[in-house]
PDB file of N, CA, C and O in Angstrom, chain B, residues numbered from 101:
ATOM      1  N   UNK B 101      -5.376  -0.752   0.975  1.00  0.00           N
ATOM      2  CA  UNK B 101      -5.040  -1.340   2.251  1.00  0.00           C
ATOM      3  C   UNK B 101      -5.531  -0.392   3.342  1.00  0.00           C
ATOM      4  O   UNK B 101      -5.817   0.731   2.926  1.00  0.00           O
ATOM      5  N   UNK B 102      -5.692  -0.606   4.681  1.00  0.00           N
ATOM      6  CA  UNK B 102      -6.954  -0.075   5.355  1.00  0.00           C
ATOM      7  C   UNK B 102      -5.733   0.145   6.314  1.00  0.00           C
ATOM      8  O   UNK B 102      -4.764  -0.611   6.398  1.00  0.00           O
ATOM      9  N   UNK B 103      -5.961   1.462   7.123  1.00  0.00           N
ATOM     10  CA  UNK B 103      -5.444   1.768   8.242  1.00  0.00           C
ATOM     11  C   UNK B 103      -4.722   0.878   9.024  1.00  0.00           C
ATOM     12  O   UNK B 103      -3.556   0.933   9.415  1.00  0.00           O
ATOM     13  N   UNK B 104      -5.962  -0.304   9.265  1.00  0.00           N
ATOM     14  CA  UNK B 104      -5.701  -1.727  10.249  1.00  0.00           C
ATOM     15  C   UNK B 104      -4.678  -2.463  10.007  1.00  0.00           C
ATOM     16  O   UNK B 104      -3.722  -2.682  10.750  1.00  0.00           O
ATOM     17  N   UNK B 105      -4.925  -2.952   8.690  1.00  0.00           N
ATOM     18  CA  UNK B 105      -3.923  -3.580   8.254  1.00  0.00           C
ATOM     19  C   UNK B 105      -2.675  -2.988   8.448  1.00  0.00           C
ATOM     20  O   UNK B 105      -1.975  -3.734   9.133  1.00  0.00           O
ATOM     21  N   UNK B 106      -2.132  -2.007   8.148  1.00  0.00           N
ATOM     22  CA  UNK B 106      -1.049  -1.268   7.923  1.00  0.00           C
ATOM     23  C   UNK B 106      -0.618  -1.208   9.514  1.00  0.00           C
ATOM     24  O   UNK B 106       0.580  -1.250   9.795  1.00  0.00           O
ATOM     25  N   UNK B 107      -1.584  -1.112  10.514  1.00  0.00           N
ATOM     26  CA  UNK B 107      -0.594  -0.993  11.462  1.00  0.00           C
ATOM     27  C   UNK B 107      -0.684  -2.770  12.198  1.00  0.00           C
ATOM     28  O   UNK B 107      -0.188  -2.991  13.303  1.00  0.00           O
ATOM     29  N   UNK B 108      -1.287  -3.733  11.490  1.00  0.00           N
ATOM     30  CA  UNK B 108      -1.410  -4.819  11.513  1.00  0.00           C
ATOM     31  C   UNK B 108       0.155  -5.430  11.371  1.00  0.00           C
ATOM     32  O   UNK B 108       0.707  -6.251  12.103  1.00  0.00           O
ATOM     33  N   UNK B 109       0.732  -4.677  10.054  1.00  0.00           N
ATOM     34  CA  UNK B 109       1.885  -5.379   9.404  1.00  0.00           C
ATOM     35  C   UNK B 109       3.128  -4.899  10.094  1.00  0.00           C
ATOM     36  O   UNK B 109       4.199  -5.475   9.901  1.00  0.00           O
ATOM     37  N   UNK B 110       2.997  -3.619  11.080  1.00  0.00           N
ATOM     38  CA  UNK B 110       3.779  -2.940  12.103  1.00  0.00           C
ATOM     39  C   UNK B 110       4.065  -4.317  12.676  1.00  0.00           C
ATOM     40  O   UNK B 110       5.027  -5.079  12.584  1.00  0.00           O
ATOM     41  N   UNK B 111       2.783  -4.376  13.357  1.00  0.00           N
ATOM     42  CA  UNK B 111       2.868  -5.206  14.572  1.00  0.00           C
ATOM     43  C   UNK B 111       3.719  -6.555  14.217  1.00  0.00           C
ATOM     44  O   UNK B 111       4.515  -7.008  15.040  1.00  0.00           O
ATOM     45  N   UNK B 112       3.521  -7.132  13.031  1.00  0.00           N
ATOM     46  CA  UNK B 112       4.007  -8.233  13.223  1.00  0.00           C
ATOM     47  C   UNK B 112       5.220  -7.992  12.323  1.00  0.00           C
ATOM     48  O   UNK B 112       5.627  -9.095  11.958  1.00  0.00           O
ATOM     49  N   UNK B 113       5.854  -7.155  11.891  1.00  0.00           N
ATOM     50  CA  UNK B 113       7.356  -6.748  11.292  1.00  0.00           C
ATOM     51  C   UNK B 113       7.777  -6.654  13.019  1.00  0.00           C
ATOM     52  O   UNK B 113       8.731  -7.382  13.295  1.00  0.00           O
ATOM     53  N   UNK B 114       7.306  -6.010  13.982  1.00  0.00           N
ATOM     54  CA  UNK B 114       7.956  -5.943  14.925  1.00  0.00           C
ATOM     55  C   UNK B 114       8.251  -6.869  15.769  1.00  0.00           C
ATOM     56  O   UNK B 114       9.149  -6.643  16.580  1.00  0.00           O
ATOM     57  N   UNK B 115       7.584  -8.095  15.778  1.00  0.00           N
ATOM     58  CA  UNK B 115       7.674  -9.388  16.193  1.00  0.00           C
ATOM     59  C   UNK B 115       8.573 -10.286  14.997  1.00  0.00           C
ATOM     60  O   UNK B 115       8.466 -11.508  15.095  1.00  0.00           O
ATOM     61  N   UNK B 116       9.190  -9.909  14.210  1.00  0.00           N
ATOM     62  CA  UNK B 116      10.271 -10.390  13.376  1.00  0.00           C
ATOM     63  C   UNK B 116      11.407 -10.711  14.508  1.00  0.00           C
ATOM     64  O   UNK B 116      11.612 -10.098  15.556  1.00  0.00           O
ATOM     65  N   UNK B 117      12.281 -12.192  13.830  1.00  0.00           N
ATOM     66  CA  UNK B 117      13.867 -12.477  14.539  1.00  0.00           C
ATOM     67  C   UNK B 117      14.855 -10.969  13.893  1.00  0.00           C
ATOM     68  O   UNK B 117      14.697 -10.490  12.771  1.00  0.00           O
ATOM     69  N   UNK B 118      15.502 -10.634  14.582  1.00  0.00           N
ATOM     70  CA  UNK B 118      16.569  -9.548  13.998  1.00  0.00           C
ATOM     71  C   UNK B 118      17.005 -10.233  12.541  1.00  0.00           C
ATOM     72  O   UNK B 118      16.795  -9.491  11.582  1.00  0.00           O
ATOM     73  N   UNK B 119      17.529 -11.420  12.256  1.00  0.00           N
ATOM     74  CA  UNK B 119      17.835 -11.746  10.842  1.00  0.00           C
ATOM     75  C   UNK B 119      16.310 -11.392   9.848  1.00  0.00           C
ATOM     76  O   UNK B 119      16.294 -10.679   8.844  1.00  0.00           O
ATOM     77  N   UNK B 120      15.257 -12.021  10.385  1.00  0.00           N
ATOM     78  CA  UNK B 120      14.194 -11.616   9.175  1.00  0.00           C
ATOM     79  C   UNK B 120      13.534  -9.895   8.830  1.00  0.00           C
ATOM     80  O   UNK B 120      13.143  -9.320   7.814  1.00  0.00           O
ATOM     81  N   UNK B 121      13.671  -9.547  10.188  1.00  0.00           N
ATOM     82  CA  UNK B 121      14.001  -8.253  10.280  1.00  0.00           C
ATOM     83  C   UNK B 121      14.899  -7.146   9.066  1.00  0.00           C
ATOM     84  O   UNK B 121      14.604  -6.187   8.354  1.00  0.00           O
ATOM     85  N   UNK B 122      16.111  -7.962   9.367  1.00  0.00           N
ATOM     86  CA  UNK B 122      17.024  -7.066   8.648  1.00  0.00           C
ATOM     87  C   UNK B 122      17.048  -7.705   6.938  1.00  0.00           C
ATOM     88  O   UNK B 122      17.267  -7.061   5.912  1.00  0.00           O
ATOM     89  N   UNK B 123      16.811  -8.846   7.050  1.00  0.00           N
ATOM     90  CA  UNK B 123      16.043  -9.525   5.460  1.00  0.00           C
ATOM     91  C   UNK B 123      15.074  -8.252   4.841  1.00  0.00           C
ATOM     92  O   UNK B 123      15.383  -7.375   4.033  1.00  0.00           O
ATOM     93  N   UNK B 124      14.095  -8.444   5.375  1.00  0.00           N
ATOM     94  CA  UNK B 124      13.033  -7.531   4.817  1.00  0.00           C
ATOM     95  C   UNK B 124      13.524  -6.194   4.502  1.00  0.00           C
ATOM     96  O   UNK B 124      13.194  -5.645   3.450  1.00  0.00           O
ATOM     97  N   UNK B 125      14.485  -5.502   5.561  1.00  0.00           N
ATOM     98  CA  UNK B 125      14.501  -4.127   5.786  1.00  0.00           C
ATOM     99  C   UNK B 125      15.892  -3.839   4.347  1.00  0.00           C
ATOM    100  O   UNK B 125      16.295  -2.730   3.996  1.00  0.00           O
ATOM    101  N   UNK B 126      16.367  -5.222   3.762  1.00  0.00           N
ATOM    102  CA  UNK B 126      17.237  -5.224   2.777  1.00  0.00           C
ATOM    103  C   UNK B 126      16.759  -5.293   1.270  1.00  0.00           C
ATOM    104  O   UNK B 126      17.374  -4.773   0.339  1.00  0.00           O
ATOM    105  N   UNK B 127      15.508  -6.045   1.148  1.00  0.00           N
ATOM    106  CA  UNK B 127      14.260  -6.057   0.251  1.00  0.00           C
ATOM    107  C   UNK B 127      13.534  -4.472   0.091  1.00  0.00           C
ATOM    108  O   UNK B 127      13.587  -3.765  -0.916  1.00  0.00           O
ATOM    109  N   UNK B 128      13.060  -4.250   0.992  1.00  0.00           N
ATOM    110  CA  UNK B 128      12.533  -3.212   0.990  1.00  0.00           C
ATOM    111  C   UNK B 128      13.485  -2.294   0.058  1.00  0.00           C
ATOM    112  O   UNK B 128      13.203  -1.860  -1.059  1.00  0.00           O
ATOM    113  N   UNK B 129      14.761  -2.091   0.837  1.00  0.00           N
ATOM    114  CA  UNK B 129      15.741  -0.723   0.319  1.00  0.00           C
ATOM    115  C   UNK B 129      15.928  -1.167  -1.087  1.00  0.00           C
ATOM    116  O   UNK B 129      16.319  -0.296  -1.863  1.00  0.00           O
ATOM    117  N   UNK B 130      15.655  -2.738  -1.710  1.00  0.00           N
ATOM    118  CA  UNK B 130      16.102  -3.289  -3.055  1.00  0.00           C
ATOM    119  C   UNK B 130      14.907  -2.557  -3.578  1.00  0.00           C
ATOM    120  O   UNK B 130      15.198  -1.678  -4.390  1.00  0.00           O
ATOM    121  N   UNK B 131      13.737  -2.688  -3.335  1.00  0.00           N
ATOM    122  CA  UNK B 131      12.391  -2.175  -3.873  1.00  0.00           C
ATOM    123  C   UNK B 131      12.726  -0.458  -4.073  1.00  0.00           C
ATOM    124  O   UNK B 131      12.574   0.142  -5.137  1.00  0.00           O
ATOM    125  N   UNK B 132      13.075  -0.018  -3.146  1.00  0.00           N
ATOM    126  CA  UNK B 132      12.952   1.610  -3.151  1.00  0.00           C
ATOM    127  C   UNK B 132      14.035   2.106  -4.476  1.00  0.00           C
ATOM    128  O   UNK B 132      13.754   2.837  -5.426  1.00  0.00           O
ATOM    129  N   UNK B 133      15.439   1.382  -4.137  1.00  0.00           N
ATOM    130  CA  UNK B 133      15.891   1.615  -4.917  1.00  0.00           C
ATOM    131  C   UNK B 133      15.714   1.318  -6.666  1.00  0.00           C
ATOM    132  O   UNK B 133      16.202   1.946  -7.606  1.00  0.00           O
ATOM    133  N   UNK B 134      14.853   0.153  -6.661  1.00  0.00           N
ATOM    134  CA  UNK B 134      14.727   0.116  -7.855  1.00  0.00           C
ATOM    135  C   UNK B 134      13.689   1.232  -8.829  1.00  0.00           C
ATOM    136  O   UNK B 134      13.769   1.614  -9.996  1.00  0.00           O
ATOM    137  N   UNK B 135      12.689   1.524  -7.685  1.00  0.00           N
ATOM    138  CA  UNK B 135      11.545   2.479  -8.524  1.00  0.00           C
ATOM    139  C   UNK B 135      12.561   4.082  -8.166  1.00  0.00           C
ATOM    140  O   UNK B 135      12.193   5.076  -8.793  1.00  0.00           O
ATOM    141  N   UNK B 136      13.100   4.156  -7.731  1.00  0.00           N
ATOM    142  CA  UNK B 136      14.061   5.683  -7.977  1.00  0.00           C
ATOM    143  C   UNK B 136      14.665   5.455  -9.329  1.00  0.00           C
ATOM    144  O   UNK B 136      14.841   6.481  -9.987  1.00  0.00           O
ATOM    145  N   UNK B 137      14.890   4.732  -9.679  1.00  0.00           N
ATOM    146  CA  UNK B 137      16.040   4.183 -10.840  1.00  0.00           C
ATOM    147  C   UNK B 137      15.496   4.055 -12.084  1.00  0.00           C
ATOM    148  O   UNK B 137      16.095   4.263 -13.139  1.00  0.00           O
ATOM    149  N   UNK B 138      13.734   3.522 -11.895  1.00  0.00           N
ATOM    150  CA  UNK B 138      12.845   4.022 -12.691  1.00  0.00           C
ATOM    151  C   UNK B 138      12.496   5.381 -13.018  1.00  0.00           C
ATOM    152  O   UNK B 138      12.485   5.814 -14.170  1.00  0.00           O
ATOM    153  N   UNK B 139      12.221   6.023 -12.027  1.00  0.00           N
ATOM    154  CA  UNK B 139      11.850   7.127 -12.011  1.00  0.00           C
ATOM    155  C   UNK B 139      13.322   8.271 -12.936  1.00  0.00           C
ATOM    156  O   UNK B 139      13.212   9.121 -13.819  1.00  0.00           O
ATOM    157  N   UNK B 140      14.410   7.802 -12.281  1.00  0.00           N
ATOM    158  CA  UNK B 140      14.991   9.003 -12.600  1.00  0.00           C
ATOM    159  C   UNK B 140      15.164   8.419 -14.146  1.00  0.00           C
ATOM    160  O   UNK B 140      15.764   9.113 -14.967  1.00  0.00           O
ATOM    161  N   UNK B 141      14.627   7.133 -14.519  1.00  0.00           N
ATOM    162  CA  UNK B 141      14.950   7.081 -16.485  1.00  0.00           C
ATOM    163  C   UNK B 141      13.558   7.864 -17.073  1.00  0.00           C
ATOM    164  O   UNK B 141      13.398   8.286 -18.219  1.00  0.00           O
ATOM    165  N   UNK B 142      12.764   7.918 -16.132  1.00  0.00           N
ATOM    166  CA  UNK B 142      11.424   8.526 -16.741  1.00  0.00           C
ATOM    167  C   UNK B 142      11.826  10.066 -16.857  1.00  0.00           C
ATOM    168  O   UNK B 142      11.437  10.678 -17.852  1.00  0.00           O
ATOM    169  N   UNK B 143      12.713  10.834 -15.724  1.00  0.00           N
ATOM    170  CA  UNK B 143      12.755  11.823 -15.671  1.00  0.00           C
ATOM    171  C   UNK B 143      13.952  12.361 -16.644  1.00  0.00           C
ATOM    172  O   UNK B 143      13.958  13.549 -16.968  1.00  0.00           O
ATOM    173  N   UNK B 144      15.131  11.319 -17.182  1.00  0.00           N
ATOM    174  CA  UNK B 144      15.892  11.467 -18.024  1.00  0.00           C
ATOM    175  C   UNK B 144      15.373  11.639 -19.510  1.00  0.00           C
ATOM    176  O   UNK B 144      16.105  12.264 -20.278  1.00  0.00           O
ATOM    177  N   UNK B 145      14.300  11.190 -19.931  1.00  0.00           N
ATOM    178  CA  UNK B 145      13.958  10.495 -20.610  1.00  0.00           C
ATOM    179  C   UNK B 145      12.874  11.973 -21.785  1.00  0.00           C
ATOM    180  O   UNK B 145      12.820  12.315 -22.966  1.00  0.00           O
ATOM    181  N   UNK B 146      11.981  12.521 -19.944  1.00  0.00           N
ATOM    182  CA  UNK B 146      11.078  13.619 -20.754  1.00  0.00           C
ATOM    183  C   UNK B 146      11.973  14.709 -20.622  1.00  0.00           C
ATOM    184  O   UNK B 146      11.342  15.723 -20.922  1.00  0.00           O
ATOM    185  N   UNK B 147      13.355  15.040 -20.260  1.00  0.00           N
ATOM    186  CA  UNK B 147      14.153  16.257 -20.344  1.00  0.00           C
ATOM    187  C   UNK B 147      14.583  16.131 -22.061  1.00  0.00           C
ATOM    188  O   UNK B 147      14.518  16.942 -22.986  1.00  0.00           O
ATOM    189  N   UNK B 148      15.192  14.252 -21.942  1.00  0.00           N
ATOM    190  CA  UNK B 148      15.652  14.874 -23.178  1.00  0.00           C
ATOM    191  C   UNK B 148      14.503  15.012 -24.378  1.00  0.00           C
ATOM    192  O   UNK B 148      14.842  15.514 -25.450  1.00  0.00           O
ATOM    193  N   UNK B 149      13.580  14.704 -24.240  1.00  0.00           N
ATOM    194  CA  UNK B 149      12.681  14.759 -25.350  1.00  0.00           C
ATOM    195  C   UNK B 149      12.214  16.216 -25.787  1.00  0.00           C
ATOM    196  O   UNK B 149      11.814  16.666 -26.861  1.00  0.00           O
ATOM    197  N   UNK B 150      12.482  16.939 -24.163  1.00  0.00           N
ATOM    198  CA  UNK B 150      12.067  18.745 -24.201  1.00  0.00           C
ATOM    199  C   UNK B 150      13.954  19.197 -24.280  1.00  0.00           C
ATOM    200  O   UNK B 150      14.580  19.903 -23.490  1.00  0.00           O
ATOM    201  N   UNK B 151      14.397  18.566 -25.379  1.00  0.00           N
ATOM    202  CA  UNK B 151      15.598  19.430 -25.715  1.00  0.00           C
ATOM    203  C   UNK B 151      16.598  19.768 -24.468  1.00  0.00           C
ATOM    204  O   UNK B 151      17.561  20.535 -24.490  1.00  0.00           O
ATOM    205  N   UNK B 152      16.102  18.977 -23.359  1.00  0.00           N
ATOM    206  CA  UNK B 152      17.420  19.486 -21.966  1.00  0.00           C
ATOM    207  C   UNK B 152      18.321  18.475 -21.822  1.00  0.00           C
ATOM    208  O   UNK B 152      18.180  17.253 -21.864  1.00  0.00           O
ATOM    209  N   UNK B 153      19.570  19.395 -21.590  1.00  0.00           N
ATOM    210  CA  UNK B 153      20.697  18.624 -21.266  1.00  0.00           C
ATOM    211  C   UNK B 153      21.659  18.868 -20.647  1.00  0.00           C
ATOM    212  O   UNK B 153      21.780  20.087 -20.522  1.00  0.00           O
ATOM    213  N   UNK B 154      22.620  18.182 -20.065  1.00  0.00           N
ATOM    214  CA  UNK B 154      23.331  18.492 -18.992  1.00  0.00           C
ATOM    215  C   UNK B 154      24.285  19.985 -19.420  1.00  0.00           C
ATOM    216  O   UNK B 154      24.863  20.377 -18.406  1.00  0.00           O
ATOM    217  N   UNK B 155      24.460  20.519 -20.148  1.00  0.00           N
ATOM    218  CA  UNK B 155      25.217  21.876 -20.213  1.00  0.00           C
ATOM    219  C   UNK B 155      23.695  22.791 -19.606  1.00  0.00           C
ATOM    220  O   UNK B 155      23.663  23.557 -18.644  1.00  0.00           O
ATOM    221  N   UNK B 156      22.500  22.394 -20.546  1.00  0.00           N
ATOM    222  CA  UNK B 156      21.352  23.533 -19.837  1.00  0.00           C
ATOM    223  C   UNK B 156      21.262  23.548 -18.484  1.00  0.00           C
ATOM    224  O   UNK B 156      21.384  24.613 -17.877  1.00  0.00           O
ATOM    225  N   UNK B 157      20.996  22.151 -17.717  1.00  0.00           N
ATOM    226  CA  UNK B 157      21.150  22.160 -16.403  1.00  0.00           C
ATOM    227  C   UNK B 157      22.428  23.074 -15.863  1.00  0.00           C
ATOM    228  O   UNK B 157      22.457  24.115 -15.207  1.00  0.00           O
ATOM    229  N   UNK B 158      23.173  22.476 -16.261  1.00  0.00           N
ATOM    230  CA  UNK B 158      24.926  23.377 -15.355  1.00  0.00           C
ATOM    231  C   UNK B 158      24.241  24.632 -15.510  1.00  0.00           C
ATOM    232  O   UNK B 158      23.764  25.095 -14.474  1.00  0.00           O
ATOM    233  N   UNK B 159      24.055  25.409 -16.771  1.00  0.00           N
ATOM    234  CA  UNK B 159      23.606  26.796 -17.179  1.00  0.00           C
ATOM    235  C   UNK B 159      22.806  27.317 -15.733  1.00  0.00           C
ATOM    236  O   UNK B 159      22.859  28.367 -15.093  1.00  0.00           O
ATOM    237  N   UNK B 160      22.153  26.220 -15.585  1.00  0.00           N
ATOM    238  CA  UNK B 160      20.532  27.093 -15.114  1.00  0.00           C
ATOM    239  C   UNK B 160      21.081  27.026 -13.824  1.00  0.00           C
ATOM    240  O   UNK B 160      20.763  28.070 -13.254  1.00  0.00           O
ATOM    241  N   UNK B 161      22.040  26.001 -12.764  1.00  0.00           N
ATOM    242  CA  UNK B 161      22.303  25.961 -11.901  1.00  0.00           C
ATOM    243  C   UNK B 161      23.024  27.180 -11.807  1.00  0.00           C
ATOM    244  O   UNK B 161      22.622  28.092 -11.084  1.00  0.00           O
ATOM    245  N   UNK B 162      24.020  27.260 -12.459  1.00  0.00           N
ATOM    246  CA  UNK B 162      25.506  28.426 -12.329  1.00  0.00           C
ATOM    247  C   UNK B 162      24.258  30.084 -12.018  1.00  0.00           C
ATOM    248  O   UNK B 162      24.334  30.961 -11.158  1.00  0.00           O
ATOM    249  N   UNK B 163      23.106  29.850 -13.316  1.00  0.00           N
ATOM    250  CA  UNK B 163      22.036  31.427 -13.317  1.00  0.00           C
ATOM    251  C   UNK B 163      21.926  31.422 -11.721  1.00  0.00           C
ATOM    252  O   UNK B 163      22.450  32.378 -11.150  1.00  0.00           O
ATOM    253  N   UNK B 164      21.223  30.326 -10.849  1.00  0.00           N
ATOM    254  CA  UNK B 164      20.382  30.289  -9.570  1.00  0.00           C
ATOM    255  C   UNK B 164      21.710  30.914  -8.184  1.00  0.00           C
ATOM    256  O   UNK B 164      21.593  31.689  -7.234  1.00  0.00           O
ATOM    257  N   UNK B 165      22.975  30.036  -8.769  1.00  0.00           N
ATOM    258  CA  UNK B 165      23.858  30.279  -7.808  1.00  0.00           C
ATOM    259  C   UNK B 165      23.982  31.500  -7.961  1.00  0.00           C
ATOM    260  O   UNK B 165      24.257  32.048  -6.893  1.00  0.00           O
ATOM    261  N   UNK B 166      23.860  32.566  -9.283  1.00  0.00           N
ATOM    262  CA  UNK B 166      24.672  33.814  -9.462  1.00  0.00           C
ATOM    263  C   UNK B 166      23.587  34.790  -8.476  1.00  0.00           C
ATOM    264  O   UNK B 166      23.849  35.813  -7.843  1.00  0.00           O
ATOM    265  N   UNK B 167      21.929  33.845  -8.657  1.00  0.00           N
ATOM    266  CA  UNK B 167      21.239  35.205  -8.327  1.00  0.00           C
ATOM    267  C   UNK B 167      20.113  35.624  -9.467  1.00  0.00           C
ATOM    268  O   UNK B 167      19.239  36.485  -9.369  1.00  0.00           O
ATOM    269  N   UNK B 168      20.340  34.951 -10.318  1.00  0.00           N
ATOM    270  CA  UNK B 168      19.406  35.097 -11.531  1.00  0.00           C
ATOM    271  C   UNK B 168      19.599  34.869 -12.453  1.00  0.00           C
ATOM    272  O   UNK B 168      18.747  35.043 -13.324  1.00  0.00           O
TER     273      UNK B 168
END
């Protein structure tokens, strides 16, 4: 998608009624939230396969808080 466009789709999100407005801007947050939700099973997913788990995490957090 080209510069233009993108500020093409500004322009006319900004010429939205406040209801289609806030439609979209509720879609959108459905979209975002769903690929985080992906993401964090992808990121669940290669910890546990490399043997990590929530006691290692606590571990490694408690090391960072101590200082090392």
């Amino acid at each position: 998608m080209s510069h233009a466009t993108v500020l093409d789709l500004i322009e006319q999100i900004k010429k939205l009624p406040e209801e289609e407005r806030g439609l979209l801007e509720s879609l959108l947050a459905r979209v975002e939230e769903s690929e985080w939700n992906r993401q964090a099973a992808e990121a669940r997913r290669a910890a546990r396969d490399k043997g990590i788990d929530q006691e290692i995490i606590d571990q490694a957090v408690q090391a960072v808080r101590r200082g090392g």
